[in-house]
C-alpha positions in Angstrom: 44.8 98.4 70.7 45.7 94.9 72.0 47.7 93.8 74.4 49.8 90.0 74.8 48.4 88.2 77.2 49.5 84.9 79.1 46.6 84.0 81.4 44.1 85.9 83.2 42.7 83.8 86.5 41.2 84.7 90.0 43.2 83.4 92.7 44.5 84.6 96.7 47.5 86.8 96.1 50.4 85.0 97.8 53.1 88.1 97.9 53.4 91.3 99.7 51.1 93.2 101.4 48.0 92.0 100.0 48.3 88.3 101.1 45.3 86.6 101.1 42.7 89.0 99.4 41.2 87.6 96.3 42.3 89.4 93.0 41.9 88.9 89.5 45.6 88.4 87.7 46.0 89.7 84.3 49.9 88.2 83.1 50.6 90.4 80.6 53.5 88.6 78.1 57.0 89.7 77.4 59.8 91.5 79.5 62.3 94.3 78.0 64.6 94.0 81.6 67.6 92.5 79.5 69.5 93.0 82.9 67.4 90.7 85.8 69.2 88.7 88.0 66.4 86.6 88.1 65.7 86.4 84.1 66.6 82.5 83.8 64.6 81.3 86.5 61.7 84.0 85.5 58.0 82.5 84.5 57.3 84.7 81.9 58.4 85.1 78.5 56.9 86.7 75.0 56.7 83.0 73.3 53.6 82.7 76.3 51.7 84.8 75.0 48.1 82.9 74.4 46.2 85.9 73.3 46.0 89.3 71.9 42.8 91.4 73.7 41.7 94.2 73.9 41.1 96.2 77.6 37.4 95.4 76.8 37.8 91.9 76.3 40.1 92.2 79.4 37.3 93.9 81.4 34.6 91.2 80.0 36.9 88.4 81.3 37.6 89.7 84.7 34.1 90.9 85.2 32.8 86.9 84.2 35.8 85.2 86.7 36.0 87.5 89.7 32.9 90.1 89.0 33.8 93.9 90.6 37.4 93.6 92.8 40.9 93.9 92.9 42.7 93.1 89.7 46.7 93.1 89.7 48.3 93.9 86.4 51.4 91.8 86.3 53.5 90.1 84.1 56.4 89.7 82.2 56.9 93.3 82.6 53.9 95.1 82.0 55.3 98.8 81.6 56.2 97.4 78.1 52.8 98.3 77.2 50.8 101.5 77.1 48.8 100.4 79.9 46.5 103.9 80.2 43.8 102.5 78.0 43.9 99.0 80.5 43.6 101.0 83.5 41.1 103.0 82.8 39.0 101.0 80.9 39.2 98.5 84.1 38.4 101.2 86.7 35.4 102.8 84.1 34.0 99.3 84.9 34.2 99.2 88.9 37.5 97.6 89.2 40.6 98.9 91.9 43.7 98.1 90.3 47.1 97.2 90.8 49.9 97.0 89.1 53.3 95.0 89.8 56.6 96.3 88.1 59.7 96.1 88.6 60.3 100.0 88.2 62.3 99.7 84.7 60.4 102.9 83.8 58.9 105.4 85.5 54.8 105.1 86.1 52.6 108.4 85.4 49.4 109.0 84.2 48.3 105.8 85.1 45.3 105.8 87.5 46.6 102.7 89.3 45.5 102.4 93.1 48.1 100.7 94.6 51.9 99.6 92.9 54.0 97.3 94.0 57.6 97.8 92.6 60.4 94.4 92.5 63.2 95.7 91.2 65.3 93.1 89.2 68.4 95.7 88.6 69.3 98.9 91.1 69.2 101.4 88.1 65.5 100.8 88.0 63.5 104.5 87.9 60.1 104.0 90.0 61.9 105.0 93.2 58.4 105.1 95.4 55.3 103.6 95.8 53.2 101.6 97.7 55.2 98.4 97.9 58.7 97.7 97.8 60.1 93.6 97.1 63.2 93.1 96.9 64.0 89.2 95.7 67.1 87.8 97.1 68.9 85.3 95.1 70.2 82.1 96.9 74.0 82.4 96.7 74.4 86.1 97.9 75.6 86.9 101.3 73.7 88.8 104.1 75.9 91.5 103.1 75.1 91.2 99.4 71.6 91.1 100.1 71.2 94.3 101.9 72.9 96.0 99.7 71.0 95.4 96.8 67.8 96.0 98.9 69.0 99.3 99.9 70.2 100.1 96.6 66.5 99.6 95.6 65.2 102.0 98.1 63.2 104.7 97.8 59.6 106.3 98.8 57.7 103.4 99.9 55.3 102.2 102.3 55.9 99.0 102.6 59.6 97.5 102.2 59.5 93.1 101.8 62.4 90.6 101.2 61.2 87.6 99.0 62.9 84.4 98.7 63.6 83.3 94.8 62.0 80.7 94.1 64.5 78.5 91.9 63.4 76.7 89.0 62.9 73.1 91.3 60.3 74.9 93.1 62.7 75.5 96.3 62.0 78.3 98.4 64.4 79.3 101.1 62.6 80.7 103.3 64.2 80.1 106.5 67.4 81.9 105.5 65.8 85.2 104.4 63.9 85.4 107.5 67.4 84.9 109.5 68.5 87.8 106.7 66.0 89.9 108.4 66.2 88.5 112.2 70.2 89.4 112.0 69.9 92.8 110.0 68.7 94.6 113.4 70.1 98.1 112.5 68.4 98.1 108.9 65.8 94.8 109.4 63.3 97.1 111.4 62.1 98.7 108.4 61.9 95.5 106.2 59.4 92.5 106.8 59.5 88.6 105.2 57.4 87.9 101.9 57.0 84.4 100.4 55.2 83.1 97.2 52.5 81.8 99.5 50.0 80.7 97.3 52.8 78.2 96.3 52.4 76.3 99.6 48.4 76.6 98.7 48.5 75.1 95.7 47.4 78.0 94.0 48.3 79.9 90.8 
């Protein structure tokens, strides 16, 4: 099989709890989540889709860019995809893997090492995981905020607020972290992410 892809590049990650470690990024094209509240100012879309490949030619690419490392399956939504064959042909060739989703569907029997959930609606179904990051639109309210975030909860290790990121490139950073400074009850369990590789001037 083949699967749409946008890009494939090596860069720092700038999100989360892996900021900073060098991955390999594999955009996978196309999203099925008809319901985001961050769908108009999303990056992805299936009309970017540059290439169809197959998880060797996947493996071959990531292997000549970033050799043996981390390499986060992202997208678009990449659960729109059987994504067994991906994984494992990535791990089969000394790769860890990650994947990024924003828990439309649930993820099983898929050998992923770590996954990092961003839910764009509350009914998502992946309800743990490594990594929870919650995007916070512009115009809600503290109280709106939290209350999507804790909608989203579930089993995870790791709980992050993200600033969106509007379509002008804005960032507003300094209110989520005053989100977080004023939550006090609830903050405790929820730390700041940005899209750091932005300020970089990395992909």
């Amino acid at each position: 099989m083949k699967y749409p892809v946008t890009e494939i590049f090596y860069s720092l990650q700038g999100e989360g709890h892996f900021v900073g470690y060098p991955m390999a990024f594999v955009r996978l094209a196309g999203c099925s989540v008809q319901a985001c509240h961050i769908r108009r100012e999303c990056d992805e879309a299936p009309w970017k889709m540059r290439e169809m490949l197959t998880a060797a030619d996947v493996l071959a690419r990531v292997d000549a860019l970033a050799g043996r490392g981390i390499v986060c399956i992202t997208g678009g939504e990449p659960t729109d995809h059987d994504l067994v064959p991906l994984v494992s042909t990535l791990r089969d060739g000394g790769q860890r893997v990650h994947l990024e989703t924003s828990g439309i569907r649930p993820v099983t029997g898929i050998p992923i090492e770590w996954i990092t959930v961003s839910p764009k609606t509350t009914d998502h179904l992946q309800r743990s995981g490594h990594t929870l990051k919650v995007v916070v639109r512009p115009e809600w309210s503290f109280d709106e905020a939290w209350k999507f975030a804790e909608d989203c909860d579930g089993e995870f290790f790791h709980r992050y607020l993200q600033p969106m990121t509007s379509l002008n490139g804005e960032m507003n950073v300094n209110r989520v972290a005053d989100m977080i400074l004023s939550g006090r009850n609830v903050s405790s369990r929820w730390a700041l992410s940005t899209q750091a590789h932005r300020s970089w001037g990395l992909p």
